[in-house]
N, C-alpha and C positions, 0 to 999 in steps of 0.2 A: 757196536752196530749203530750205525745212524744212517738219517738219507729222508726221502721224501717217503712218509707212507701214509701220502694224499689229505688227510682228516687225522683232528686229535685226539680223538678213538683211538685211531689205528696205531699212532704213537704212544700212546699210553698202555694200550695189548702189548706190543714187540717193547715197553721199557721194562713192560712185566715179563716176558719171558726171557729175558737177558738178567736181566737181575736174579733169576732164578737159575738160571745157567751157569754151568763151570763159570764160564768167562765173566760173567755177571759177579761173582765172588770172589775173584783175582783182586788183589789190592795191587797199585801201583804201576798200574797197566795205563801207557799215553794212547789216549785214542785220535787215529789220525781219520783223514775223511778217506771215500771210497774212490779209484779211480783217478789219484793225486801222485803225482810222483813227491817219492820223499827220499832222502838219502838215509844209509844206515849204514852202519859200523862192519866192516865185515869180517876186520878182526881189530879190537880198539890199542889203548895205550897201553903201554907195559912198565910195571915201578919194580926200581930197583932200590937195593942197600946201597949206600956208598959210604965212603972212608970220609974222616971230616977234613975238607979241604979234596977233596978227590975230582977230577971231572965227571959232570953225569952223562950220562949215556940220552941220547935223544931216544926216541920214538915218534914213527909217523903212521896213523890210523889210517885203514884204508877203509873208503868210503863208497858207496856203489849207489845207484840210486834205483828205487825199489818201487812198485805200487798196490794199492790191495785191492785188488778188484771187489767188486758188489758180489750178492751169492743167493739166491733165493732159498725160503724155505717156506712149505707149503702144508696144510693138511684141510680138508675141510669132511665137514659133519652133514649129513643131510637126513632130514628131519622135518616131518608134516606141520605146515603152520597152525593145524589144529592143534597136536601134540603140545606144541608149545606154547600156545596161547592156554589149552587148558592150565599148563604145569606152570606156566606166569616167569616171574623173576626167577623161582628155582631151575625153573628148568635152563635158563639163561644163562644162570652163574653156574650152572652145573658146564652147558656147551663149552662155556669160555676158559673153565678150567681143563674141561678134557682137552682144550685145543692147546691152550698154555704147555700141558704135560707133555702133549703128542710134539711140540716143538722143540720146547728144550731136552727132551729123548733123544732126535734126530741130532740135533747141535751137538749136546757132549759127547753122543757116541762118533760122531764125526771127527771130534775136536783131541780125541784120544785114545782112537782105538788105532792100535800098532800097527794093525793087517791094512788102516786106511792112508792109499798114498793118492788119494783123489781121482778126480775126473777132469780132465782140463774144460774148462768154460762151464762147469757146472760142480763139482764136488771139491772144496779146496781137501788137500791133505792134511792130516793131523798133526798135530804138534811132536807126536810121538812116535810118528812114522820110521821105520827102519832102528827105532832102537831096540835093544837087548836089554 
């Protein structure tokens, strides 16, 4: 997840909910920008055994070029400013954790539930969409 989210607040909330998130705990995941055409593999090289002195076999990758759109994700909390001026910081770090949870809930059931094959222009599909 990257992009403009205005103030560094706002950046610092969504590194925390990604970090928190499946995706967030992926190691060795390249992250591209939003909205960017990128090429990718769409089936790569292929290795073979050979005999010593044998000719090798070529392979040629096919390449396709792809982009990842932007994708919002939303939840908000509403709460009298009195409430939470009485209840001060706690109550603060309480909101901002219920908002953290309430997002990356949405994200990894998005990002891995089987039954999700998305919304075009609003819900991407799962990773795990249509498998068995």
């Amino acid at each position: 997840m990257s992009g403009d989210f205005g103030t560094p607040e706002a950046r610092e909330f969504f590194d925390q909910v990604r970090e928190q998130s499946i995706v967030g705990r992926l190691s060795g995941l390249r992250r591209v920008p939003f909205n960017t055409r990128m090429l990718r593999f769409v089936n790569g090289a292929t290795g073979y055994w050979v005999s010593e002195g044998a000719v090798k076999p070529l392979t040629k990758p096919a390449l396709e070029g792809e982009s990842l759109p932007s994708r919002k994700v939303a939840s908000i909390i509403v709460q009298t400013k009195e409430a939470v001026q009485a209840a001060g910081s706690v109550a603060e770090s309480a909101l901002q954790r219920e908002l953290e949870r309430a997002l990356v809930d949405i994200w990894d059931q998005a990002f891995i539930d089987v039954a999700n094959g998305g919304i075009p222009g609003n819900t991407p599909a799962s990773i795990t969409y249509g498998a068995t």
